[in-house]
N, C-alpha and C positions, 0 to 999 in steps of 0.2 A: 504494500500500500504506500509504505514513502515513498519509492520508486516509481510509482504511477503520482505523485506530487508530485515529486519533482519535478518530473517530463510535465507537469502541466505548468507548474510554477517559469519555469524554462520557456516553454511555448507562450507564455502569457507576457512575460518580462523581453520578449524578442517586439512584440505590439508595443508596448511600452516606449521600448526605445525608439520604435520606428515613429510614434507621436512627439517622442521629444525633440525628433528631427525635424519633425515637420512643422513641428510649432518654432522650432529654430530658421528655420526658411521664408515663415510666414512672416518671421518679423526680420530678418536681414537681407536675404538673395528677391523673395517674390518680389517688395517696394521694389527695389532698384531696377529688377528686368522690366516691372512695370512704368518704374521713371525714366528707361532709356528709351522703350517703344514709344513713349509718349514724345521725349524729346528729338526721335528719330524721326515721329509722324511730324510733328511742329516744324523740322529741319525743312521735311519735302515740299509740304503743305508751302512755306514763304518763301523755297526756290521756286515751287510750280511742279506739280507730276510730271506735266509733258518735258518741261526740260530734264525732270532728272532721267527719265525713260530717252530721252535722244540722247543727252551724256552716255549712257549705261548701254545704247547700242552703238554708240558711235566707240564707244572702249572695246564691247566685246566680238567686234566684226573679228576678233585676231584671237585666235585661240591662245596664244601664250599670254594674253592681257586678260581674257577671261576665263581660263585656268589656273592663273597663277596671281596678275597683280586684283583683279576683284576681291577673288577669294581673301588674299591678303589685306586688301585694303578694309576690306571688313571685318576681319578678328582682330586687326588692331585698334581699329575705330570704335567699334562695338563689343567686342567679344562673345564668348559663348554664352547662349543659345541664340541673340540679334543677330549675330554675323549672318544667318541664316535668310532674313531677310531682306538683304537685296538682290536675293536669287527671285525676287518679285518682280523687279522689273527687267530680268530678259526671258525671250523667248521661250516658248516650253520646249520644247528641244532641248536647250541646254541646261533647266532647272536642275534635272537629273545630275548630270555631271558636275553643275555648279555645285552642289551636297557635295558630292563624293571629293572634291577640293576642297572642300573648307574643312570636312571632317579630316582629310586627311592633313590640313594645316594644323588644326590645331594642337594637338600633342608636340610638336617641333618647336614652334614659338613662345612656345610655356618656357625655355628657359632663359631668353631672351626679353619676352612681357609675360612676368608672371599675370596681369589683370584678364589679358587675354584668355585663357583657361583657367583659371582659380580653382576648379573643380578638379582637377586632371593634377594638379600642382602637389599633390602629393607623390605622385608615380615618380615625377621630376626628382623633388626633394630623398627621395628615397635613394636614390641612382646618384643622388648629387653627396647623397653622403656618402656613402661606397668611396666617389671620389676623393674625397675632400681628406678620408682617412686615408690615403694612398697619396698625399698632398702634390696630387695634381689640380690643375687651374679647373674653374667650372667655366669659366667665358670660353674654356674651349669646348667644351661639352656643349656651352648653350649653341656656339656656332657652329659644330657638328651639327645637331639634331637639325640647326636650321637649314644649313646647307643640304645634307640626304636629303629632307623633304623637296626641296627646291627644284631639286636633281630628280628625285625619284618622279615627282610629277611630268617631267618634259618628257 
């Protein structure tokens, strides 16, 4: 019978934590994704849709500016989860791929901008300590990860 507590004590206390996370989100990470979509809409809204939609095709007629510098220009600008949206205004053809870029920007630039991935920044810091006890430099770690990805996209 302790043993069937336990397992429920355990099962119950995993809920638990998963509320305290979520009540931790709801009051640090949701505001903010919610104050930058706001400020990203506000940005568009007083350039004008249509120009940022002719900007945003006139970038990505070149595959290596819309695979690579978009992508980029958006997880630095906005970071993860918004970088995501300005795969809005190109064509749907490319939506698809535009994801598959940015996802695959992100983990790289995490050591270079940590704000950009915040989420991910553990994986970093984890590998960065490895280094750091081997006291080798972490700029070069951050400029590796940056460069493969760079590389590995073209």
């Amino acid at each position: 019978m302790d043993a069937f507590t336990d397992l429920t004590q355990g099962f119950l206390s995993m809920f638990e934590t998963g509320g305290e996370i979520l009540l931790g989100w709801m009051t640090t990470i949701l505001p903010m994704v919610v104050c930058l979509m706001t400020a990203v809409s506000a940005v568009v809204k007083l350039i004008g849709e249509s120009r940022v939609e002719r900007i945003t095709k006139f970038l990505t007629r070149w595959r290596i500016a819309r695979y690579t510098l978009l992508p980029l220009m958006a997880i630095l600008f906005l970071g993860n989860p918004l970088c995501f949206t300005f795969g809005k205004f190109l064509d749907e053809k490319y939506k698809t791929a535009y994801y598959d870029a940015c996802v695959s920007f992100l983990h790289p630039v995490t050591g270079l901008f940590p704000h950009a991935n915040a989420a991910e920044l553990f994986v970093y810091m984890g590998i960065a300590s490895g280094i750091t006890q081997q006291k080798l430099s972490l700029s070069a770690l951050a400029t590796r990860y940056f460069c493969l990805c760079v590389i590995k996209k073209q």
